[in-house]
Backbone bond lengths (Angstrom), bond angles and torsions (degrees), N, CA, C in turn:
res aa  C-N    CA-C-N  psi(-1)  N-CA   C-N-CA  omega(-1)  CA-C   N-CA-C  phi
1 X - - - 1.449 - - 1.543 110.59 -
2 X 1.547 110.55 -57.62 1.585 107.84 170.21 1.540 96.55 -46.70
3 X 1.114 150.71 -37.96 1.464 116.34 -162.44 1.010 117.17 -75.11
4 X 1.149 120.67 -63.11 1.184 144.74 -177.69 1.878 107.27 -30.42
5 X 1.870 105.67 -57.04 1.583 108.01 161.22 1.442 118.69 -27.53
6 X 1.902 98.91 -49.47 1.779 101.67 -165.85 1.116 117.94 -83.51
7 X 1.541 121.73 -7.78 0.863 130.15 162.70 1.553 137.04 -74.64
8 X 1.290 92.72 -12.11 1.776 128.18 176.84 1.686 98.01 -77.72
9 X 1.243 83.71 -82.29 1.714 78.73 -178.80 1.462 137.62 -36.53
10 X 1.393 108.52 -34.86 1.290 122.20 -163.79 1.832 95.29 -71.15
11 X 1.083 93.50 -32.37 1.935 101.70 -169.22 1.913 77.84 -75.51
12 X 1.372 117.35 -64.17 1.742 96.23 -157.78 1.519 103.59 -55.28
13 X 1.467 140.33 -23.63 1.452 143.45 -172.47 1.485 94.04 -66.08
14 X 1.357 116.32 -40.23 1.610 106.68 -163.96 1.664 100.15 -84.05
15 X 0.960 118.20 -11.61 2.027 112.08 -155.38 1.828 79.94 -101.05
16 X 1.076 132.99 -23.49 1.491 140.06 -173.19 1.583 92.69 -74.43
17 X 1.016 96.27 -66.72 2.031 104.06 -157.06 1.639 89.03 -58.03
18 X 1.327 116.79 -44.78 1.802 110.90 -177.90 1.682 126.54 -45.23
19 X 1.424 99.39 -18.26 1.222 115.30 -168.82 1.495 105.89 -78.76
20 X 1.564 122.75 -70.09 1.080 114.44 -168.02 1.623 108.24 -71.87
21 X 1.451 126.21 -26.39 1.555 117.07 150.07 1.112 118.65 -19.26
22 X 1.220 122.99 -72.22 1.406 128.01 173.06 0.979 139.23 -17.21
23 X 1.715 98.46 -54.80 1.727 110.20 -147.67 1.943 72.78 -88.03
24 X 1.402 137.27 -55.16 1.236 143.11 -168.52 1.380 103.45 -36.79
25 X 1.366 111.56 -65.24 1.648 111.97 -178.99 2.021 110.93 -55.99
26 X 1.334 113.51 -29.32 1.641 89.74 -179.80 1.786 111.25 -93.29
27 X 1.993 102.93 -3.68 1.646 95.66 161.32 1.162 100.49 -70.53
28 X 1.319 127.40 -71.76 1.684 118.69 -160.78 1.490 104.16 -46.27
29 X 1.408 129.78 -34.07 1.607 100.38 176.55 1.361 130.52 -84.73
30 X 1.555 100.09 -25.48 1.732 97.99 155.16 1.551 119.97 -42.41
31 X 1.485 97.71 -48.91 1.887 104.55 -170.85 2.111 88.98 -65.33
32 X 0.518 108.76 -86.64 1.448 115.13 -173.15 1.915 116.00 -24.12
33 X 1.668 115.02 -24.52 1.046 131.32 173.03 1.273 96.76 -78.29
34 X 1.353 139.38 -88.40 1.397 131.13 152.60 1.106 124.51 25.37
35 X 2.016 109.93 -79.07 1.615 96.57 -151.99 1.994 99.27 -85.66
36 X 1.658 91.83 -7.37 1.905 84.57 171.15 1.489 117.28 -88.10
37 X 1.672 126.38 13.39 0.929 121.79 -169.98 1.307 105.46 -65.71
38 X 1.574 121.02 142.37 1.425 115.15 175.00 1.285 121.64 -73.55
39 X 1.639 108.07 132.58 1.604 107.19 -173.97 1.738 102.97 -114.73
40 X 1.133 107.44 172.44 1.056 134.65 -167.01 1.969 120.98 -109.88
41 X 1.380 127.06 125.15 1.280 111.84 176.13 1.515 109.56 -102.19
42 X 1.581 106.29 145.27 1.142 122.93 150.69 1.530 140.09 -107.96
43 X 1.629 102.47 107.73 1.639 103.71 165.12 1.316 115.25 -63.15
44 X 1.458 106.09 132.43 1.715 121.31 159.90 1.089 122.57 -93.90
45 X 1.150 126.45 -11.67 1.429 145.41 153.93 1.529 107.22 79.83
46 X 2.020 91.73 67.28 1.508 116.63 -168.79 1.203 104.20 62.92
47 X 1.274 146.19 -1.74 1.665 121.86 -177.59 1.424 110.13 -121.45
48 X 1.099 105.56 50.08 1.954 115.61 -175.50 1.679 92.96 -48.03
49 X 1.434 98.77 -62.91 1.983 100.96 -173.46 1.299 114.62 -31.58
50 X 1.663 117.86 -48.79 1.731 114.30 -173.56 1.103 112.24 -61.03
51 X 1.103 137.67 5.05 1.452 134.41 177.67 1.823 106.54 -124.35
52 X 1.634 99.35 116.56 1.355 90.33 166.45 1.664 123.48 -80.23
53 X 1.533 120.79 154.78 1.436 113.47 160.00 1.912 94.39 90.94
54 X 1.409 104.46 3.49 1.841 101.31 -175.83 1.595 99.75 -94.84
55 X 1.571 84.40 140.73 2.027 94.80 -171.37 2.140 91.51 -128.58
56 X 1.607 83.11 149.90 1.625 84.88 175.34 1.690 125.48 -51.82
57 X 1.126 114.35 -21.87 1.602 115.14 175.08 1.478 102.24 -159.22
58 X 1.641 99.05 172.76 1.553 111.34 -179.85 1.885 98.79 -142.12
59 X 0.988 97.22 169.51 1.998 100.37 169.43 1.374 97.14 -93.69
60 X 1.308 112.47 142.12 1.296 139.64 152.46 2.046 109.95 -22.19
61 X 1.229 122.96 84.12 1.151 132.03 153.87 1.901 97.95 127.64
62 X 1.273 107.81 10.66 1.291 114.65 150.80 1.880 127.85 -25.92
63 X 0.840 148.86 118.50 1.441 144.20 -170.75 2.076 92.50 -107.90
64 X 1.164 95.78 102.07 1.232 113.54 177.08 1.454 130.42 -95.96
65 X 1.206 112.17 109.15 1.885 123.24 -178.98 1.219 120.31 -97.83
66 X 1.554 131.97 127.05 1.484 119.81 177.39 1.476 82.34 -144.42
67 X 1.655 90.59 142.91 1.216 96.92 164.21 1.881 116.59 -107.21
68 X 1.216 135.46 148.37 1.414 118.07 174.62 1.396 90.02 -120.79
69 X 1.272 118.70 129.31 1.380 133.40 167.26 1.780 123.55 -116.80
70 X 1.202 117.76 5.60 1.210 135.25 144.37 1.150 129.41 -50.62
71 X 1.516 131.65 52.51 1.656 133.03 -152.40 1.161 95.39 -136.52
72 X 1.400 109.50 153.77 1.323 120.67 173.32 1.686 112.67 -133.96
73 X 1.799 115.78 143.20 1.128 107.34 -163.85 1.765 128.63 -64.41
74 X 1.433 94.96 -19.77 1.713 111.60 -166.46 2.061 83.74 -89.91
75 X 0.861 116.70 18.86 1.979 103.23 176.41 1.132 127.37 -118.20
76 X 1.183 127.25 122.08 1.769 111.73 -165.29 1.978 102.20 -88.27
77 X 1.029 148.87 111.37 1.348 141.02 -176.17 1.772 106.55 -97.37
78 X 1.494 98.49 162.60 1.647 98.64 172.10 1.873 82.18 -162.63
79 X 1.078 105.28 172.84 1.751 129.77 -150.73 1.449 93.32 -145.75
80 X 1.417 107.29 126.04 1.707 130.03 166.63 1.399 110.39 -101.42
81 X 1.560 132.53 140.94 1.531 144.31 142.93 1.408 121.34 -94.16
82 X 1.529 120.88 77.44 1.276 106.68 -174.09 2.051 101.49 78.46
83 X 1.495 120.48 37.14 0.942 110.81 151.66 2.097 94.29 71.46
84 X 1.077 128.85 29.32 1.594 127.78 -170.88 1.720 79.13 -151.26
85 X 1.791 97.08 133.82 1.516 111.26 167.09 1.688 109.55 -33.78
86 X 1.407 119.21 150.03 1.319 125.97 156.85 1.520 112.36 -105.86
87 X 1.279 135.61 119.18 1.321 125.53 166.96 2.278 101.80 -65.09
88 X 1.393 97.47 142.47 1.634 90.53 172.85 1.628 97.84 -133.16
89 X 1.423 117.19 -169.63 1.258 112.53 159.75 1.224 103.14 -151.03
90 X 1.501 128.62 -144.75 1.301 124.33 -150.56 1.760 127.43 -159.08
91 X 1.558 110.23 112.29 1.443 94.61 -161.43 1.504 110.85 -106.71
92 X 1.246 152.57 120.23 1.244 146.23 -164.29 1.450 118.08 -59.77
93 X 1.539 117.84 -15.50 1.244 115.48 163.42 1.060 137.46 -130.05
94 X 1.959 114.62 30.25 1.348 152.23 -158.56 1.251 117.79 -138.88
95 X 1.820 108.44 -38.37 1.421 102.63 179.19 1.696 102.95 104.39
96 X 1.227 98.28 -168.51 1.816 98.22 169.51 1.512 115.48 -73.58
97 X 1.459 98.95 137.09 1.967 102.31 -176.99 1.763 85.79 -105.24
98 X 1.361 102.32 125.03 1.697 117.85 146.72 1.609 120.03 -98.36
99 X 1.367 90.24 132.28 1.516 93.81 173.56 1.371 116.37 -147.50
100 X 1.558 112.43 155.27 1.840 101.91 -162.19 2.183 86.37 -167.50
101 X 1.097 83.97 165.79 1.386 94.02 -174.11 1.585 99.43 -111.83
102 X 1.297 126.55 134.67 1.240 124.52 -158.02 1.958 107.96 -97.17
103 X 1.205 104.69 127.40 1.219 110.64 -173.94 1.813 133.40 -71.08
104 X 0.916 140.23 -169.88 1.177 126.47 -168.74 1.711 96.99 -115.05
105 X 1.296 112.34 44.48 1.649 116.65 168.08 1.904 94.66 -164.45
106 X 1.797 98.06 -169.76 1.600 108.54 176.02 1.580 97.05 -92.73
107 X 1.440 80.83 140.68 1.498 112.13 166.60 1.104 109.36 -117.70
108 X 1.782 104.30 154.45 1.768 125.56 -173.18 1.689 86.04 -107.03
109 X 1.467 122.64 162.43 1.606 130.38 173.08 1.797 94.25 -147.22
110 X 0.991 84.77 115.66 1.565 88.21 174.68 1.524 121.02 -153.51
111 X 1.781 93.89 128.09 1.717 109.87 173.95 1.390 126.88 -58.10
112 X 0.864 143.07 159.35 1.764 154.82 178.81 1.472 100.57 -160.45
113 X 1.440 107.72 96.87 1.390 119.89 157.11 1.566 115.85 -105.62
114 X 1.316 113.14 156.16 1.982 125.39 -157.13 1.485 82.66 -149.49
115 X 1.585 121.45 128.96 1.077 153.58 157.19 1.672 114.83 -54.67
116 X 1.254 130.98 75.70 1.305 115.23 -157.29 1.631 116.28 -96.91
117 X 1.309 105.67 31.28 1.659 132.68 173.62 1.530 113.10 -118.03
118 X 1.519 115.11 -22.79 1.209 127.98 -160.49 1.996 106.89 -94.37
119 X 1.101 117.39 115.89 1.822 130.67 -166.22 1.769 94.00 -64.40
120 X 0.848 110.89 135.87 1.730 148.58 -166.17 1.321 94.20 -113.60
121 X 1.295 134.96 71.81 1.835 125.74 146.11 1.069 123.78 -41.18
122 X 1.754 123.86 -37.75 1.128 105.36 157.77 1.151 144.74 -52.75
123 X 1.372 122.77 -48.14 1.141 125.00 158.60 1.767 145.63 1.54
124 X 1.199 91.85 -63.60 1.443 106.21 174.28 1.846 115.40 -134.21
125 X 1.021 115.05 2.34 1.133 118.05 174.54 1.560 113.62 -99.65
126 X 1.425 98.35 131.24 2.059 109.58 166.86 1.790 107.97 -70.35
127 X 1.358 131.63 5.05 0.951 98.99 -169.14 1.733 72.19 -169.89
128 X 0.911 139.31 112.02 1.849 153.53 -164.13 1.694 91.40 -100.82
129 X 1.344 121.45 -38.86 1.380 104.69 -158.72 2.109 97.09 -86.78
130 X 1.308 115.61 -7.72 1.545 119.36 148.39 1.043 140.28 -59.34
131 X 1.552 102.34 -22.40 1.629 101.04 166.26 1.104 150.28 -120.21
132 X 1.241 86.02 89.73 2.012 118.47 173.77 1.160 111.24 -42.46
133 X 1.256 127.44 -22.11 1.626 113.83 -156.53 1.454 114.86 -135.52
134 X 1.115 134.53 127.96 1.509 135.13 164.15 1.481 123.35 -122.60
135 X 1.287 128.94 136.79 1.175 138.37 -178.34 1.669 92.28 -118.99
136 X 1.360 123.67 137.17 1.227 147.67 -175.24 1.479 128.40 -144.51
137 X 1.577 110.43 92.39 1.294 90.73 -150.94 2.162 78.06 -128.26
138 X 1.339 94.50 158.27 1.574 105.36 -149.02 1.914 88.94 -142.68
139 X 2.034 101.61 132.17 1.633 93.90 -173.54 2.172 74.29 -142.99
140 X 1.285 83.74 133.89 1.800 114.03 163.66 1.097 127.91 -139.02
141 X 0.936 104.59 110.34 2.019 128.14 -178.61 1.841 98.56 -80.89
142 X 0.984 138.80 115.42 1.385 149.66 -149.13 1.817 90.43 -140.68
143 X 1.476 105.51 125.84 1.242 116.70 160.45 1.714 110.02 -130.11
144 X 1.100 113.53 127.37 1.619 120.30 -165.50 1.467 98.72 -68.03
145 X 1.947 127.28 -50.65 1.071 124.44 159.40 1.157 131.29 -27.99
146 X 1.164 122.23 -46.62 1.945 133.22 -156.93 1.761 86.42 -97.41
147 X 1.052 115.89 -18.81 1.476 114.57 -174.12 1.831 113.62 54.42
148 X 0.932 120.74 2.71 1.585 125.56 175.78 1.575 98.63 -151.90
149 X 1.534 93.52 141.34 1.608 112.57 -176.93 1.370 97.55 -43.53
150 X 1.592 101.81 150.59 1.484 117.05 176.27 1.626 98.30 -80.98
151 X 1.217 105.33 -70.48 1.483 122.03 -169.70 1.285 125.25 -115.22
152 X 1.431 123.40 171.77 1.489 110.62 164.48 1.514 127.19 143.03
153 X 1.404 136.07 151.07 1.371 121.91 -169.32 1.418 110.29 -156.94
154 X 1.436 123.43 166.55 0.889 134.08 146.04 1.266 152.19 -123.15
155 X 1.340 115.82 151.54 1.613 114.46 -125.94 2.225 85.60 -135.64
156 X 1.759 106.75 109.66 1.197 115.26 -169.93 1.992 86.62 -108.63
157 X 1.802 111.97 142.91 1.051 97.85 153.77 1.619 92.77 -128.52
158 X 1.548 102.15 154.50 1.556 104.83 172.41 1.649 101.17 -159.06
159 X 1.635 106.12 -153.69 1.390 121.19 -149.42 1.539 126.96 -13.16
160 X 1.399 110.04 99.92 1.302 123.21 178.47 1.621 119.35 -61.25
161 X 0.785 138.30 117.04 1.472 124.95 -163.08 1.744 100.99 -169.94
162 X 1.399 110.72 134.36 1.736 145.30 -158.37 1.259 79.93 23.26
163 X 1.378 139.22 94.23 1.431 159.88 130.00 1.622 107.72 73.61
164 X 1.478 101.41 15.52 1.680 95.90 168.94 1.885 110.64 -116.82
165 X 1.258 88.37 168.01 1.610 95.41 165.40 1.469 140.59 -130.03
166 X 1.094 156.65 120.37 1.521 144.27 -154.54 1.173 101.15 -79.91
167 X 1.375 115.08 135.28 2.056 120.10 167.48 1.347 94.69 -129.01
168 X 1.692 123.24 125.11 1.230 154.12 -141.10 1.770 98.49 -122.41
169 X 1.151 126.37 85.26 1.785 99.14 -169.67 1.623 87.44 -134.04
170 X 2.058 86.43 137.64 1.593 103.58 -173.84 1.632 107.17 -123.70
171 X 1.271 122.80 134.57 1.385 113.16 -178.64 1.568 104.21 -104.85
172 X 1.207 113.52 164.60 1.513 122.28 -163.54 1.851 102.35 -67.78
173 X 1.500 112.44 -14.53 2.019 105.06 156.69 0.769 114.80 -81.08
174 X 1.725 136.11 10.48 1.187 123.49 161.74 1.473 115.40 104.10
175 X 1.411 126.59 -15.58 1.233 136.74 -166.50 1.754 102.31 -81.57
176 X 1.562 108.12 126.37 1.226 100.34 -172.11 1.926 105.59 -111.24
177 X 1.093 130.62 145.77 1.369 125.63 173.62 1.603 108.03 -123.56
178 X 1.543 107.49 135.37 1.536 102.63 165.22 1.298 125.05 -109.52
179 X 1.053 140.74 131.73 1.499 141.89 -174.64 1.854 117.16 -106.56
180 X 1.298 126.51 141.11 1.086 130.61 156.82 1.306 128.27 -100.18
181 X 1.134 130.33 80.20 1.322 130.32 -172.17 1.645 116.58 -111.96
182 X 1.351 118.42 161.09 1.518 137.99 178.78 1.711 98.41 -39.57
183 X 1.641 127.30 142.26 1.335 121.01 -176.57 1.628 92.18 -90.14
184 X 1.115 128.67 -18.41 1.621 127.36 158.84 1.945 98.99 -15.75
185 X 0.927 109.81 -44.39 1.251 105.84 -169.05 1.762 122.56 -67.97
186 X 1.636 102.94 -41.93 1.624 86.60 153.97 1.692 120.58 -75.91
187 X 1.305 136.73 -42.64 1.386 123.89 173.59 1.509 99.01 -14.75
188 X 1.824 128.62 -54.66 1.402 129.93 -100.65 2.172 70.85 -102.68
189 X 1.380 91.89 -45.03 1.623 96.11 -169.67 1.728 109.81 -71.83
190 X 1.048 118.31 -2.32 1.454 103.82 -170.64 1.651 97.81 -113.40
191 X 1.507 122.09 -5.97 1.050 115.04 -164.60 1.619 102.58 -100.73
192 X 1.952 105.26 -18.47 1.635 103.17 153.77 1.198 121.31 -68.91
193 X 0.984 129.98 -44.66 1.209 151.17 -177.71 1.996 100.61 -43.58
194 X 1.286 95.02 -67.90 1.521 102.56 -171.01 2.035 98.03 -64.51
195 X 1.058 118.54 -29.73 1.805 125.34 -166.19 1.224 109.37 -57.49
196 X 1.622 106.20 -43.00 1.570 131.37 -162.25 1.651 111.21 -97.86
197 X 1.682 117.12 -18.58 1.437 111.83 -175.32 1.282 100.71 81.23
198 X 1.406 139.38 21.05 1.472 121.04 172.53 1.025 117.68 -57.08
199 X 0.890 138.49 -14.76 1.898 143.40 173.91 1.210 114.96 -85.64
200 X 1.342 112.54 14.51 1.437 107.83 164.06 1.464 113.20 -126.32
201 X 1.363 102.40 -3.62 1.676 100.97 166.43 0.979 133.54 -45.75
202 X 1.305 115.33 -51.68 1.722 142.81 179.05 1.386 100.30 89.64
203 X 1.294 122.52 164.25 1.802 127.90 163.13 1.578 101.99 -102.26
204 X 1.389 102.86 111.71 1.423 107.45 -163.98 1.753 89.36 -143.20
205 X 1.389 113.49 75.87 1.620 127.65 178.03 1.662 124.11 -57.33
206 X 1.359 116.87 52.89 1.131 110.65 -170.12 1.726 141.65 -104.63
207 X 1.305 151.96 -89.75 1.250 120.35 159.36 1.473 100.02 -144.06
208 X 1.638 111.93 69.75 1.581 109.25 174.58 1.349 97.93 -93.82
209 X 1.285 125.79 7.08 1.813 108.82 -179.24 1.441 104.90 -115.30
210 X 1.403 126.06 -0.27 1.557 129.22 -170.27 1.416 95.08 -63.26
211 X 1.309 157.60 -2.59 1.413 150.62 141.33 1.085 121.49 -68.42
212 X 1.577 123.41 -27.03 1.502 127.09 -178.40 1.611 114.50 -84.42
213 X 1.201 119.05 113.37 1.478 96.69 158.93 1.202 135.82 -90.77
214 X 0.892 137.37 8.18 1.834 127.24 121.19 1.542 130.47 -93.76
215 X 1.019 122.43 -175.76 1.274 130.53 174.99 1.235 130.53 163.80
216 X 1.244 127.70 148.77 1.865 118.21 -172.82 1.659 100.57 -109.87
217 X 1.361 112.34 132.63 1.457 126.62 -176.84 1.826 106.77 -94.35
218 X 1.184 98.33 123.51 1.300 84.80 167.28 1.532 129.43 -140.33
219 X 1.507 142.58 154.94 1.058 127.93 -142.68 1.791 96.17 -136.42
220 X 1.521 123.52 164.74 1.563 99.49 152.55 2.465 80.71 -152.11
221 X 1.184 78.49 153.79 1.797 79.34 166.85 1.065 104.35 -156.67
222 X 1.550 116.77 118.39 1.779 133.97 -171.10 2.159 95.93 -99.62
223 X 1.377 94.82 117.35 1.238 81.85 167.30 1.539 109.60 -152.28
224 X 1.446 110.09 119.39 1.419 113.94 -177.73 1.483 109.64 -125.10
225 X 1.650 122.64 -155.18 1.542 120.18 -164.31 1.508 107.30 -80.78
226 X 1.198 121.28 -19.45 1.718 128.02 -163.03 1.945 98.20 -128.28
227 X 1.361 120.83 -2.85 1.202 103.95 -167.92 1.579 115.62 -131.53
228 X 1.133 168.15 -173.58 1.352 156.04 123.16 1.634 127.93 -145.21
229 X 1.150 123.64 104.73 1.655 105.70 -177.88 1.385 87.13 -165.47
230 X 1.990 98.15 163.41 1.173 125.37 -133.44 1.719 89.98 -146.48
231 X 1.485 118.33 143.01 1.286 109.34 -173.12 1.940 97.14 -164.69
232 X 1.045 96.35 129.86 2.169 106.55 -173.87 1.275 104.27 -107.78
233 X 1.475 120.63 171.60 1.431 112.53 150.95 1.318 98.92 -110.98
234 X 1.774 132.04 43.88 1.313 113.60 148.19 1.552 108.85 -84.53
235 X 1.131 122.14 -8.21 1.590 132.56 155.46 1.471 139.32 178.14
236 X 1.779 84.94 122.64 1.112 121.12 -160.19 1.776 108.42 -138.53
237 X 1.518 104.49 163.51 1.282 105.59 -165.75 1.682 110.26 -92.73
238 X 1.648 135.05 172.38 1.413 138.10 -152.25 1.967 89.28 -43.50
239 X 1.292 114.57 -62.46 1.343 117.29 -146.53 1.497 116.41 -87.36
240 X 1.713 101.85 23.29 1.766 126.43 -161.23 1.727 100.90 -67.17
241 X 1.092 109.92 -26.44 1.808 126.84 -159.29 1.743 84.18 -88.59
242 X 1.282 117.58 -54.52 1.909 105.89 -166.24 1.481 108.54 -69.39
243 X 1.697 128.28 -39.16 1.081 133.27 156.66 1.846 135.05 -34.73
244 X 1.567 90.32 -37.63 1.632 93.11 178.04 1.609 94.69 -83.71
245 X 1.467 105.68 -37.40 1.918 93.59 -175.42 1.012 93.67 -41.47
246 X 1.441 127.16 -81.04 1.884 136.61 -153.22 1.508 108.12 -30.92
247 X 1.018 117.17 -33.55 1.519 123.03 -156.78 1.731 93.78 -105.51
248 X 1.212 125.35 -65.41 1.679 114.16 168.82 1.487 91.90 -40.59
249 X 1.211 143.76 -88.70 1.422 144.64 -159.72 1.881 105.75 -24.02
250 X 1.291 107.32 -60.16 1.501 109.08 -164.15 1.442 106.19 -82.75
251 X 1.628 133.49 -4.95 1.362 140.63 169.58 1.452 112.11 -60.36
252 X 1.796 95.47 -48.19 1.213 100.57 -155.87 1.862 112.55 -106.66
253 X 1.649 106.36 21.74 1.171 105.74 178.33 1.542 134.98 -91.11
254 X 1.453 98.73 0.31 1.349 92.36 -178.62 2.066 96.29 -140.57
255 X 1.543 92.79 33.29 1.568 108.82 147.58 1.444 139.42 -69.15
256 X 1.656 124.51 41.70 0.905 106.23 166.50 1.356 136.75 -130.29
257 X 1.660 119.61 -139.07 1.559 86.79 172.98 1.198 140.96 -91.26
258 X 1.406 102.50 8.10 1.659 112.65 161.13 1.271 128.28 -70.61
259 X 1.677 109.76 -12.61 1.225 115.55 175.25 1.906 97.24 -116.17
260 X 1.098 117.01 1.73 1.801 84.29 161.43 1.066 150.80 -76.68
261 X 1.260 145.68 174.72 1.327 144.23 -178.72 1.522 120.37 -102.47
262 X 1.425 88.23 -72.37 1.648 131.24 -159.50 1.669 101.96 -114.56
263 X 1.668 115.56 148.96 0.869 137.97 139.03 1.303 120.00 -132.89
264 X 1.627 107.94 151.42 1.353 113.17 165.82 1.426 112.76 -153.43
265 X 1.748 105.87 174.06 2.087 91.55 174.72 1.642 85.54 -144.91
């Protein structure tokens, strides 16, 4: 009878130990399913670094987050998958969040940033390698109440060509106008400019209006092949305010519709 017992047991000792065998052999093949799962590469298109949290591949249905926090305020950016818009969004202390669900092949990810401070000759010019010269002159009506500019525009002149010049002026709705007018008109601005010493002002944006609650900002930047300077009325000298009139005044005098071109909104 004792044997037969020990002989009992020995079978329940073995059907026991089989068990956790088991469960061991289908972890190790899960783990082993795993590390052969097929992955996927992603090009960043050389800029793996601009993206935090970016790894060389993902598996096929991966939910993928990158943040790029490498941004700058004057740049407008947008994000490609394979060359197709990326929708992104936006974290205030991350930067832009990308996110995409990872496909069952390689994908390319690629940035396109545009300088949206930076003058475009192409743009409006027949001939880009003519234009040497830009006048850039910039007006903001600032109410501390409204907390965002009331009003305001900017006003580009460039490529001088058979004695005319293009003036490019966009107001903050977006409405853009082009003008063809006489290049008389830069002579007219650089020769205030030079009368008054504006080039020695400097653009030095600092907080003489933080008592005012309103105020109009104003900017001008002359920049051609031999020349360059930059001048604000965050500082400027007593008679800095009659000087920008003269120059808004002579920008905007031969703005009209006998001289337009172009519209747009």
């Amino acid at each position: 009878m004792r044997t037969e017992q020990r002989q009992k047991g020995k079978k329940m000792a073995m059907r026991i130990l089989k068990i956790p065998a088991m469960l061991l052999a289908i972890v190790l093949l899960a783990g082993l399913t795993a590390c052969f799962e097929q992955r996927y590469h992603v090009d960043y298109d050389g800029r793996k670094s601009a993206y935090t949290g970016a790894k060389d591949s993902y598996p096929a249905g991966a939910k993928v987050t990158l943040y790029y926090e490498n941004w700058a305020t004057d740049t407008d950016y947008s994000f490609y998958l394979d060359d197709e818009p990326l929708d992104f969004g936006w974290d205030d202390r991350r930067g832009f969040v990308i996110e995409f669900t990872m496909p069952a092949h390689d994908v390319t990810l690629r940035c396109e940033s545009y300088n949206s401070m930076e003058y475009d000759p192409d743009a409006y010019c027949s001939n880009p390698l003519e234009a040497f010269l830009v006048i850039e002159f910039s007006r903001l009506d600032v109410d501390y109440e409204a907390e965002i500019p009331e009003n305001g525009y900017t006003m580009q002149v460039f490529c001088p060509e058979d004695g005319k010049a293009k003036v490019l002026v966009e107001t903050m709705e977006g409405a853009r106008d082009l003008y063809l007018v006489d290049e008389e008109i830069i002579d007219d601005v650089f020769r205030i400019a030079e009368e008054t010493g504006m080039r020695d002002w400097g653009g030095k944006y600092d907080s003489v209006y933080q008592d005012l609650d309103a105020y109009t900002y104003r900017s001008l930047l002359w920049l051609d092949a031999d020349d360059a300077f930059f001048a604000d009325s965050g500082h400027f000298p007593e008679d800095g305010e009659e000087v920008f009139d003269r120059i808004e005044e002579r920008l905007w005098q031969d703005l009209d519709e006998a001289h337009l071109t172009e519209q747009a909104e």
